[in-house]
PLY file of the C-alpha trace (Angstrom):
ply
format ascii 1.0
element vertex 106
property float x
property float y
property float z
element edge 105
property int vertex1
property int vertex2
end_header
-274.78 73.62 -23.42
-274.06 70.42 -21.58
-276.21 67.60 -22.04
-276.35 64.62 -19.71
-277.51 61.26 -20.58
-278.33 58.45 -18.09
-277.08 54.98 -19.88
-276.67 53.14 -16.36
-279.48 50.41 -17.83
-277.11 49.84 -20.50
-274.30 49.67 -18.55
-276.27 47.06 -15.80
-277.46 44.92 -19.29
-273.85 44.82 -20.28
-272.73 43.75 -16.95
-275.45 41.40 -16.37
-274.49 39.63 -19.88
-270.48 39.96 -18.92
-271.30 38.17 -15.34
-273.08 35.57 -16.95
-270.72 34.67 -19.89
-267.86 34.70 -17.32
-269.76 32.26 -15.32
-270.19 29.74 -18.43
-266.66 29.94 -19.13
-265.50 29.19 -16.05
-267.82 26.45 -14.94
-266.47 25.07 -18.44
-263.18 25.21 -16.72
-264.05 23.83 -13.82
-265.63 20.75 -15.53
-262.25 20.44 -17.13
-260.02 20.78 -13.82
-263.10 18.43 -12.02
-262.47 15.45 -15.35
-258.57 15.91 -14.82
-258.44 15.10 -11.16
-261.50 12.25 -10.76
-260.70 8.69 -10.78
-261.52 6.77 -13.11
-262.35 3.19 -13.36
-265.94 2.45 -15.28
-266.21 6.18 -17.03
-268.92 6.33 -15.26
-267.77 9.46 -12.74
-266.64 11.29 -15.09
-269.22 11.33 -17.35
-271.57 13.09 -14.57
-269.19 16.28 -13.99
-270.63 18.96 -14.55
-271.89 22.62 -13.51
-274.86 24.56 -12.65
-275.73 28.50 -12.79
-278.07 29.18 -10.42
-279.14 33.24 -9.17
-275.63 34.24 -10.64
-273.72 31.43 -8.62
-271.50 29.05 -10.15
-271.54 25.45 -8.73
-269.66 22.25 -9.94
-271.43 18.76 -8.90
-271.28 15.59 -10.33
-274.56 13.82 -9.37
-273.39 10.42 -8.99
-274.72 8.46 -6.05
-270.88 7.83 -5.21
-268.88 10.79 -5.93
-269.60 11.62 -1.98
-267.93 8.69 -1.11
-264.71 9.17 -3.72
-264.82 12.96 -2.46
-264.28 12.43 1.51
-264.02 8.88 1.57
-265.24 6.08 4.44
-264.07 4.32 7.03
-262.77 1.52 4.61
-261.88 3.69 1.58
-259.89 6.67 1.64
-260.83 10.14 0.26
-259.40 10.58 -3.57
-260.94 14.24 -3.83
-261.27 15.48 -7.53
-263.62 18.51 -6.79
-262.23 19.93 -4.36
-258.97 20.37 -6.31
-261.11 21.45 -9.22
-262.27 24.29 -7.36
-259.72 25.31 -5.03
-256.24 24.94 -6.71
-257.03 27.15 -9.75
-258.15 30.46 -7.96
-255.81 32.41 -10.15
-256.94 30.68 -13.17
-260.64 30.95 -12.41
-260.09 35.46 -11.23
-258.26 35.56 -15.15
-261.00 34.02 -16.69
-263.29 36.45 -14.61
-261.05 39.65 -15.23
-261.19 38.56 -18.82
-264.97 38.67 -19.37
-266.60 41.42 -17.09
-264.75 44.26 -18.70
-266.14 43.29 -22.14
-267.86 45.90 -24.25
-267.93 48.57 -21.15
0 1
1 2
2 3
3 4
4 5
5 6
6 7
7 8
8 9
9 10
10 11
11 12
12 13
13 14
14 15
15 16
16 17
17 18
18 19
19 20
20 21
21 22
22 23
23 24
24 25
25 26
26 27
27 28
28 29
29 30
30 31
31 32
32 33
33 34
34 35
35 36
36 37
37 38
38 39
39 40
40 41
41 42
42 43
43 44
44 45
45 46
46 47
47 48
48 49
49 50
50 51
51 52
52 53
53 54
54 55
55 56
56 57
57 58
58 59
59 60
60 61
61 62
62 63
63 64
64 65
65 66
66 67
67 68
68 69
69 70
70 71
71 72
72 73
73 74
74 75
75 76
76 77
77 78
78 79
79 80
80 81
81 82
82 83
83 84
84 85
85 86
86 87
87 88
88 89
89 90
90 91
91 92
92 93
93 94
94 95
95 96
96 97
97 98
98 99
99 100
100 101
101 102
102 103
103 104
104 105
């Protein structure tokens, strides 16, 4: 007699929880990558990197009213990008850290 049992809502729970600690760990990362590459003079900058999860997207920001201006730079100033490099540089980093969570407990 075969019996067939339907765990896909396990399965989805699982993944759901595997999506979102992969998420954490590498927006943790990213903060990392985002305090290794900012200037700093004051502190100031980097003590406002950080990340967001928000619908199951990651997002790095630092809300300082001038990181726009270190990011691209002005006219007068040129651009010393640090989260750009945070986020672009470390692909292969940030798909391990991925590959390392989602196939948790499945």
């Amino acid at each position: 007699m075969l019996k067939i049992v339907n765990r896909s809502g396990k399965f989805k729970k699982q993944l759901k929880e595997n999506e979102l600690e992969a998420l954490e760990a590498m927006g943790k990362f990213g903060v990392k990558m985002m305090e290794k590459h900012v200037a700093v003079d004051t502190g100031y900058l980097l003590s406002r990197c950080k990340y967001i999860i928000n619908r199951n997207e990651l997002f790095l920001m630092n809300d300082c009213l001038y990181a726009i201006f270190q990011e691209f730079g002005t006219y007068k100033m040129k651009a010393h990008p640090f989260m750009t490099p945070a986020a672009m540089n470390y692909t292969a980093q940030y798909k391990e850290i991925a590959a390392m969570h989602m196939g948790k407990g499945m």
